[in-house]
N, C-alpha and C positions, 0 to 999 in steps of 0.2 A: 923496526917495530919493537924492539926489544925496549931499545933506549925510549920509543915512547910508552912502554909501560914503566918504566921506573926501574927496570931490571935488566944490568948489564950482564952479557954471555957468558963472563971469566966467571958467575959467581956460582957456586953449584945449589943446589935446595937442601936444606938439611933436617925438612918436617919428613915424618913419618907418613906412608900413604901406603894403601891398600893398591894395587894394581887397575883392579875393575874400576872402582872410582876411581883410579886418575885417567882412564883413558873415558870415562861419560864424560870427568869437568876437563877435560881437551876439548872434548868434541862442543860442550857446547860453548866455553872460551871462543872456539873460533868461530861457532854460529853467531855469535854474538857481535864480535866482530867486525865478520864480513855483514853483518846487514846495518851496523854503524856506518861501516863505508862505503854500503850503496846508499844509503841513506844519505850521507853528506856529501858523497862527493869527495872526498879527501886525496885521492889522486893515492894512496897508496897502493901495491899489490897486496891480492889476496896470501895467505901466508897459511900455511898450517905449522903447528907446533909439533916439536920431534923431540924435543924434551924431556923428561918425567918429572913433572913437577907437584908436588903434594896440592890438597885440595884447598888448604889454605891461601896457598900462594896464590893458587888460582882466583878467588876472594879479592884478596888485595889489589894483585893486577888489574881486572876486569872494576872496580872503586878508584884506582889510581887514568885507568883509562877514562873512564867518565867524568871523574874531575878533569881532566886536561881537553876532552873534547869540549867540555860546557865551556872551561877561559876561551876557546878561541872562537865561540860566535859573536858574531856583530852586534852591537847594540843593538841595529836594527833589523834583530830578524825578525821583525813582525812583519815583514815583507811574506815568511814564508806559511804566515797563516791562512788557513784556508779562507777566513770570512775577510781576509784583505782584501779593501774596496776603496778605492779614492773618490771623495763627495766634495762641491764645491762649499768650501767655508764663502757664505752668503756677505756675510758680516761684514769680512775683508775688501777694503780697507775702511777705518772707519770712520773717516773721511776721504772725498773724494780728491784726486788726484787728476790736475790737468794736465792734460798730455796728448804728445801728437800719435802717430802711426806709431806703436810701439813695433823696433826690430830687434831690438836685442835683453837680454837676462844675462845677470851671472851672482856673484856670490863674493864677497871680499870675507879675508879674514877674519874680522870680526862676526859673522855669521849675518850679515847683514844683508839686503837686496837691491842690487844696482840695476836702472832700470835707464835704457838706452832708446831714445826716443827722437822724433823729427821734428817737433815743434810745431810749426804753422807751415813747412814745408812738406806738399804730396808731391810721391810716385806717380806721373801717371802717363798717358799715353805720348805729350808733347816734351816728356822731360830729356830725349836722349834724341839722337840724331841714328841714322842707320850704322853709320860708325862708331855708335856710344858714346858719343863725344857729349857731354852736359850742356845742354842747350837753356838752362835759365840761372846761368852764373854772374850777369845780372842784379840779381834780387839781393844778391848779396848771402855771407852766412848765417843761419840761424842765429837770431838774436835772444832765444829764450834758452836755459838750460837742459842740456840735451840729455844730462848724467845726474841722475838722482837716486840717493843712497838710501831707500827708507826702510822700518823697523821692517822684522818678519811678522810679528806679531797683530802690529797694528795699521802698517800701511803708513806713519808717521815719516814724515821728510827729515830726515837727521841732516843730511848736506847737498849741496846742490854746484855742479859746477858743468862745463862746456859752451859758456856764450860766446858766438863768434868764434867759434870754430870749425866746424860741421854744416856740409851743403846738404848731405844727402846719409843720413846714418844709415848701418846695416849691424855687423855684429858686434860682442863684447865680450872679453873674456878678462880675468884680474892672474897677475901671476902671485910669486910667494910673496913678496913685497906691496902686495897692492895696487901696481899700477895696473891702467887701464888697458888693453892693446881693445883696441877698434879697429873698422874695416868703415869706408867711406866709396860708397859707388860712384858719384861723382866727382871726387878727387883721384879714383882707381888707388888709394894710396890704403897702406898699413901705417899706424900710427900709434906710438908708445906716449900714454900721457899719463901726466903724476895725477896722486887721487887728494892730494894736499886742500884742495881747492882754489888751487891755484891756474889751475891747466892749463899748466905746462909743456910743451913737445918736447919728448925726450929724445925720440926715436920715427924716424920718418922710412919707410922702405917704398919706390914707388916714385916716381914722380908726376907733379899735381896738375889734376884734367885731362894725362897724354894717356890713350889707354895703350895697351899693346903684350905680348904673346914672347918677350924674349925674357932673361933672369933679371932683369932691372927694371921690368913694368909690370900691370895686372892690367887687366881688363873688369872692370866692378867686381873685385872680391867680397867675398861672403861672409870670411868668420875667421879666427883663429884660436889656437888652441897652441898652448906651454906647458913643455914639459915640466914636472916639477922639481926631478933629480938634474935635468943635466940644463936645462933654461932653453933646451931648443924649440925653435918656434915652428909652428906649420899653420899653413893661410893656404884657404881654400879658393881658387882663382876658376872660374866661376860666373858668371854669366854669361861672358863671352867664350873664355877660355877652360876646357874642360881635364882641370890638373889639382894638383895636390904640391904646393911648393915646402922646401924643408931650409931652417936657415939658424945659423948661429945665435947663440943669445946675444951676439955683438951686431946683428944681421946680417951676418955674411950668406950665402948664399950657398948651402950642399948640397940637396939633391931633387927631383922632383919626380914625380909617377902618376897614373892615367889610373882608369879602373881597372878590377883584376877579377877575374872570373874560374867559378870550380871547371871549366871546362876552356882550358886555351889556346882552343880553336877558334873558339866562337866570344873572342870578350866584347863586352858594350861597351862604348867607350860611356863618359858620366852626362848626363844632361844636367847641368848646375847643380854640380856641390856647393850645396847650401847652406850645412850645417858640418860643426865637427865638435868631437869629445875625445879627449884622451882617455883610455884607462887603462889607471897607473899602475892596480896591481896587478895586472895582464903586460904591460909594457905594450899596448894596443893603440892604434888610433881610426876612429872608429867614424864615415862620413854619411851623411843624408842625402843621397843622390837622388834630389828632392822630383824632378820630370820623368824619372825612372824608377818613382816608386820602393826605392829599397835602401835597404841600409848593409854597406861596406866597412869591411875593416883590415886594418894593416899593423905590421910589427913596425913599431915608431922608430925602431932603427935605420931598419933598411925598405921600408916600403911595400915587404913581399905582402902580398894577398892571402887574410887566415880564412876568412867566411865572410859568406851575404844571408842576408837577413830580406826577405818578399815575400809579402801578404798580399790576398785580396782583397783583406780588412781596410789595406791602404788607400784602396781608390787610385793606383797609379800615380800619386803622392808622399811623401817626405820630407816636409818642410824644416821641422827641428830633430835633435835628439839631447838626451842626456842620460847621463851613467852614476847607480849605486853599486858599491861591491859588496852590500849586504844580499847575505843569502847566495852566495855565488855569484852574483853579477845580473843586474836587471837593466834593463834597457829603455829608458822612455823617450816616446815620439809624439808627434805631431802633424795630421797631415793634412792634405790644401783640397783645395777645387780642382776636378780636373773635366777636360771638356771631354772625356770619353767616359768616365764614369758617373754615377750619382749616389756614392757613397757618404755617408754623413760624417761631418768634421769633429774628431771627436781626439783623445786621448789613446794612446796605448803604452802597459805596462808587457816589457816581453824579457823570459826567463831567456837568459844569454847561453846556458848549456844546451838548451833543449831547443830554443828560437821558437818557444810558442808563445801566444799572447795569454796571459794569467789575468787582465785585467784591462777596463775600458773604461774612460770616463770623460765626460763633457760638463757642461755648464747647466744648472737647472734652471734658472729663470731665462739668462739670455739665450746666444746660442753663439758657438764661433762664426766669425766671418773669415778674417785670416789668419789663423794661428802661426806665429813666425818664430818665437824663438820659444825653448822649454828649460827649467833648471830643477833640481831637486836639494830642499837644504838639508844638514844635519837632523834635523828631527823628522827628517821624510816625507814634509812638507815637500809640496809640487807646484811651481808656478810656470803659469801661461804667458807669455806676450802677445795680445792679440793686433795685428797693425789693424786691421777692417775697423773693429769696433774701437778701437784708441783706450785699451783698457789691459789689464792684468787680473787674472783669476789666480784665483790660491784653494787650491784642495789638498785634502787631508785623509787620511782611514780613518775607520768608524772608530777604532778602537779611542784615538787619540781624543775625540769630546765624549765620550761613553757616561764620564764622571765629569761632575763639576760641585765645587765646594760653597758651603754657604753655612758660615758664621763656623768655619771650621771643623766642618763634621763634611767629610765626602760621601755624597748621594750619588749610588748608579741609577741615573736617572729611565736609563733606555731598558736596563735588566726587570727593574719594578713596573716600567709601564706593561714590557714582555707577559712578566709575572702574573702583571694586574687581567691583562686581555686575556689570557689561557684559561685563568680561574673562574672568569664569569662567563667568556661562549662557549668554554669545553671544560665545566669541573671535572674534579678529579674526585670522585667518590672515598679512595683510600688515601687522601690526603693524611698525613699526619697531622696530631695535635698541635706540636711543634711549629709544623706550617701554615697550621693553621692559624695559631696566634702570633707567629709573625704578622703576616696579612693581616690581622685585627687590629694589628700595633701601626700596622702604615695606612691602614684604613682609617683608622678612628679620628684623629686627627682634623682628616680631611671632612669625615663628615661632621666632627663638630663645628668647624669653621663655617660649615654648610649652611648646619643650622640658624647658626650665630648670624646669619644675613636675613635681614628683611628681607619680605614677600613681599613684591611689588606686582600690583596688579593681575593678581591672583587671585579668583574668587568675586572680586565686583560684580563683574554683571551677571553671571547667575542669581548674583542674591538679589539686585536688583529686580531681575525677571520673576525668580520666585515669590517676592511679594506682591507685585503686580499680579500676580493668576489667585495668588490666595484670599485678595479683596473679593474678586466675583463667586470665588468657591464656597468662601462665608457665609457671603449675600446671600446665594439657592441653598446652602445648607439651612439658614437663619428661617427663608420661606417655609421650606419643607418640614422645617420642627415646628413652624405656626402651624400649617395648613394639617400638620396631625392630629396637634394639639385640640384645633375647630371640628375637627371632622374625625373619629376616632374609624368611622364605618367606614373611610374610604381611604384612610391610609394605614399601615404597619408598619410600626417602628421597631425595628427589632437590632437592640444595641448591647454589645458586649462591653460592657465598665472597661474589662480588663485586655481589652483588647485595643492596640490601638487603630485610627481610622475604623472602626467599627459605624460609625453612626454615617459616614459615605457610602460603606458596603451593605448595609443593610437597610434601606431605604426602599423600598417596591411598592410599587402602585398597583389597582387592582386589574388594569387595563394591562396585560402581557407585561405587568411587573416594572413597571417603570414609571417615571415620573411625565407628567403630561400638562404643563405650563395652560395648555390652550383652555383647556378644561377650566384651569383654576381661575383664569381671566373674563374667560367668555359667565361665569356665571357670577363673580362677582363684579367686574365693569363694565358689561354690555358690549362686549367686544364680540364679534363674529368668528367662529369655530373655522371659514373655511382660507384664514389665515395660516392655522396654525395645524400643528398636526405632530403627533408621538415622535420622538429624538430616536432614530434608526439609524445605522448603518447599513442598512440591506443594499438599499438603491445606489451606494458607491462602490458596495463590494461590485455589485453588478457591473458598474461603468466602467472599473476597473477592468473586468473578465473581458468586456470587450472592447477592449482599446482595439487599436491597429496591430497587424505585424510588423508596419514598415518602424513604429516607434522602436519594440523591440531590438528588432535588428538593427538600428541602429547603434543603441547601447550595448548589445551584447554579440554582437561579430567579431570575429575572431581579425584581429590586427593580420592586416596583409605579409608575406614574409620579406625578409629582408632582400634588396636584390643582390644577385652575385656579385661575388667582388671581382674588379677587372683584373687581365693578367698582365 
């Protein structure tokens, strides 16, 4: 501890210190400390100082330590933020990509996305014999490219290679060099091929169509995984055969192991290891023991059993996995249909110290059908291989589109919408000035823009309508100022200049103050009075009051309740 604060034991202290204050800046030196390293995790022991070291020194140290804790986090510790959430980028790819059953993901060097597919050849219930034996060999090998290199970004095809070579793909993995190592179920073979585009067979283990259970066959292997210090290989053997093989970078053949269990009385043996990950700053190799729901892991040396990893979450599934060592080590999976459960196909993010799940995520338009293989790249991007739906999803954390730039000025797009929805359904009274004319400044903008757009079809037919009413309003207004005008004894006009609509409002007849058309008719055209008769609303209010009840209750019965939800 010493050497990691920057102070070697030989050197003595030579500031001045009061006694009292050096044993407070002890005590809280080492509080400070120890909650750094439950905090991180550093695998250090708790330590107390015995020292007497002046309060300065203490300063330094406690500056000296925090700088060297900050160098050693991971680029990517946005892993360990709380609002860390993986969402599917929609977008990706942005062109579409044909392709068969996707079974395999991996990652070449260049930070690219190698995407391992079937072509025009299914899996399905006719394709193996009881023996496993490939029964449509036949058809001959995939004649489209099986191995496609495309951007991360955009989903772009940068190179393309595997024609005629591949019956039956399953997994893929690239070593330090590049090449490809695959797994082929109906060749039961492992197979080392260059990524040149040439493809190449460099390396064959296996031989082709024979399945079988001794150190020179597989039975339809699953996947493999290379170490990247020592080039050892290990091939998960696998549908038929339930093992873990281990073999030289030359292939020779070292060791092999079964499942290992915390309690070794009772181990399960694996139901197809399905998937596998090395991690390498553990020296760990870590399996999908996909019928069994859980995830295993072993020291890549010698095969001993460190920890299993078993959810509910999984639905008794385990299809893929894949491993970051930011933030300590996370674990992502993948898991399938299973006929005993009805769990939904979905994503999991699981912290590797603690084996909880921190995080869950699926697809939002589509939905998984078979999710078969999983990879995470340098920028913490996450991609799916789905074989069901013949497609690849790419998701991301929120953090990572938060901001997008335009004409070179970066807009947080998601913070200001935040902003904007807080301030108008739940203001803030003691907002400050300050933020307040921010908001004015991102506001304004928008509503000039607003403005600055044509009205379309706004306001037409009202005005339409309200000229039409005001031709006949005219008309009886027009009557009504004659018929006073003739007859000063039988009507009152009584109009306020400065008032407007005055001369509507004050218009009263002598008959209960209203105007009476029949009257005006019947004595100047000879028309008969028992046509016509005083403009009332009495006799509707009436008909109104006695409508039905049944009309009522129909409009205004209270909605039936919802029925209970089944269990």
């Amino acid at each position: 501890m010493s050497t990691l604060l920057g102070q070697s034991q030989d050197v003595a202290p030579v500031h001045k210190y009061n006694p009292s204050q050096t044993q407070r800046a002890q005590a809280e030196l080492v509080a400070q400390i120890d909650s750094l390293i439950q905090k991180k995790d550093l695998g250090f022991p708790r330590l107390a100082f015995q020292t007497r070291v002046g309060h300065v020194l203490v300063r330094d140290r406690v500056h000296k330590f925090h700088q060297l804790e900050a160098t050693t986090k991971s680029p990517r510790s946005k892993l360990l933020a709380e609002d860390y959430h993986l969402e599917q980028v929609s977008s990706w790819p942005h062109s579409s990509l044909q392709l068969g059953q996707v079974s395999g993901l991996a990652l070449d060097s260049e930070g690219n996305l190698v995407i391992f597919h079937r072509g025009d050849h299914h899996w399905g219930p006719g394709s193996f014999n009881s023996q496993a034996r490939y029964q449509q060999r036949a058809q001959g090998p995939i004649q489209q490219s099986t191995i496609l290199v495309v951007a991360l970004a955009t989903g772009a095809i940068l190179r393309a290679s595997g024609r005629d070579m591949f019956y039956m793909p399953h997994g893929i993995t690239t070593d330090q060099e590049d090449h490809y190592w695959v797994t082929d179920v109906a060749l039961h073979q492992v197979l080392k091929v260059s990524s040149d585009g040439r493809g190449r067979q460099l390396l064959a283990l296996g031989e082709a169509f024979t399945p079988g259970s001794d150190t020179q066959h597989f039975c339809q292997p699953t996947d493999v995984a290379v170490d990247p210090e020592t080039g050892a290989i290990f091939v998960s053997d696998g549908y038929c055969n339930a093992r873990i093989l281990k073999f030289s970078p030359e292939g020779a053949y070292l060791t092999q192991w079964g499942a290992g269990s915390s309690d070794r009385r009772r181990p399960v043996p694996f139901r197809v290891p399905h998937s596998l990950v090395l991690l390498a700053d553990r020296r760990q190799l870590c399996v999908a023991d996909r019928d069994n729901g859980r995830i295993q892991c072993f020291t890549a040396r010698t095969g001993a059993f460190v920890k299993e990893v078993q959810r509910e979450e999984f639905g008794g599934q385990v299809f893929a996995i894949a491993y970051s060592p930011a933030g300590g080590g996370f674990i992502f999976a993948v898991n399938g249909e299973s006929l005993y459960h009805s769990t939904p196909l979905r994503g999991f993010v699981i912290d590797y110290s603690t084996m909880e799940i921190v995080d869950t995520f699926m697809p939002e338009k589509k939905e998984f059908k078979m999710p078969h293989d999983i990879v995470e790249s340098s920028d913490g991007s996450v991609f799916v291989g789905d074989a069901g739906s013949k497609a690849v999803f790419k998701f991301t954390s929120e953090k990572l589109h938060r901001s997008v730039k335009k004409a070179g000025i970066e807009v947080h797009e998601l913070d200001e919408i935040e902003t904007f929805v807080r301030t108008r359904v739940r203001p803030d009274h003691n907002m400050s000035e300050m933020a307040a004319a921010q908001e004015k400044q991102t506001l304004q903008p928008q509503q000039e823009e607003e403005e600055k757009q044509p009205i379309r079809g706004q306001g037409v037919l009202p005005a339409v309508i309200t000229s039409l009413l005001l031709i006949p309003l005219m008309l009886v207004v027009c009557i009504g100022v004659f018929i006073c005008w003739r007859k000063n004894n039988a009507c009152e006009l009584k109009a306020e200049p400065s008032s407007v609509g005055g001369i509507l409002g004050r218009i009263r007849g002598k008959a209960v103050g209203g105007l009476n058309l029949g009257n005006f008719l019947a004595s100047h055209k000879g028309y008969s009075r028992q046509g016509f008769d005083q403009l009332s609303t009495e006799g509707s209010d009436q008909e109104r009051n006695n409508s039905s009840d049944s009309e009522n209750e129909e409009y205004s019965a209270l909605p039936a309740p919802p029925p209970a939800a089944s269990s």
